[in-house]
C-alpha positions in Angstrom: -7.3 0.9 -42.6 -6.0 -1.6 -39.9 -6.9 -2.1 -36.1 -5.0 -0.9 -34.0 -3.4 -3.7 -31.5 -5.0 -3.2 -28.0 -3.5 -6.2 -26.4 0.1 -6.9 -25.1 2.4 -9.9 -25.9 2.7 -11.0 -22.6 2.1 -10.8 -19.0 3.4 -7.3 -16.8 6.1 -8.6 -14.5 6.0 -7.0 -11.1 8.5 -6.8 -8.0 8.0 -6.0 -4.4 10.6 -3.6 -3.3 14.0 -4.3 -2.1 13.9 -5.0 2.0 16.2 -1.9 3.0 19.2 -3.2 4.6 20.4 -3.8 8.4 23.3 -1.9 9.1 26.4 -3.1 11.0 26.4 -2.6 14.9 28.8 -0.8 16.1 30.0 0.9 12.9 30.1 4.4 12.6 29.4 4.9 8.9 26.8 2.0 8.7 24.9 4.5 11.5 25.1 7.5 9.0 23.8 5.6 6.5 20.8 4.0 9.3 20.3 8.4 10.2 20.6 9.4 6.4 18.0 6.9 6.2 15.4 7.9 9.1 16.0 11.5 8.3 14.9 11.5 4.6 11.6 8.8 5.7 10.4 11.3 7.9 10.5 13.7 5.3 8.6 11.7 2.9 11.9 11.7 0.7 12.0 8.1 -1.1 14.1 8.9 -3.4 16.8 10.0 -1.2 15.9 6.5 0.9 16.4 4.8 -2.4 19.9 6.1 -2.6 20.7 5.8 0.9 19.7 2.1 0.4 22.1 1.7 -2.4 24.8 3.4 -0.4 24.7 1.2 3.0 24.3 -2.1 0.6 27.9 -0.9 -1.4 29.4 -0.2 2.1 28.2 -3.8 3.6 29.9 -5.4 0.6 32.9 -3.5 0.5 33.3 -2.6 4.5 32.0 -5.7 5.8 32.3 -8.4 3.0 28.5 -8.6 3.2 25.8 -9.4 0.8 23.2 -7.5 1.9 19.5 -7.8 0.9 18.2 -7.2 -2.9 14.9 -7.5 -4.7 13.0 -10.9 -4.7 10.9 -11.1 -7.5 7.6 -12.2 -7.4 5.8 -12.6 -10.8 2.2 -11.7 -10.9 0.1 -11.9 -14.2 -2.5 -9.5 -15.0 -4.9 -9.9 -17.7 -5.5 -6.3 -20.2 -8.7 -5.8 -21.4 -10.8 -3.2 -23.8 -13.9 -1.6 -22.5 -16.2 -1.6 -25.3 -17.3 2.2 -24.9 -13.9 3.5 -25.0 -10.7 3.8 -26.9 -8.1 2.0 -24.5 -8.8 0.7 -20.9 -7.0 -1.3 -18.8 -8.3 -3.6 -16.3 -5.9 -5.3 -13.9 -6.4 -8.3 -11.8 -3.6 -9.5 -8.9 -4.0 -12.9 -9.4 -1.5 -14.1 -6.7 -3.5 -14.6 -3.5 -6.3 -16.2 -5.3 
């Protein structure tokens, strides 16, 4: 019988989230995307800031010939080891700030 691999190839990359975007002063539909926006925080409703997000970003590029704000990636390695008591565990260190 063989061992099971417990280990992965490599590190687990990670991101920080997208900065939302700004939208346009002055125009109207960048506001109902800014209110779409502050409406569905309050609520707890990420998901629907997610898509909000993508909405006022297509609209800056299209509307405004702007490149608005995207994800910058950050790379942080973690290292994955087995506790010797248990099947699987996973132990994860944030190495960045060290």
């Amino acid at each position: 019988m063989s061992t099971p691999k417990t280990t992965m190839d490599g590190p687990v990359r990670v991101t920080l989230p997208s900065a939302p975007p700004d939208p346009v002063s002055g125009c109207r539909e960048c506001l109902r995307y800014a209110v779409a926006r502050a409406n569905a925080t309050s609520v707890g409703d990420y998901s629907q800031v997610s898509d909000v997000n993508v909405g006022l970003r297509a609209h800056g590029r299209n509307e405004h010939g702007m490149l608005m704000a995207r994800t910058v990636l950050r790379f942080v390695t973690h290292r994955i080891t087995q506790h010797p008591d248990t099947d699987v565990t996973y132990e994860a260190e944030c190495l960045h700030r060290k």
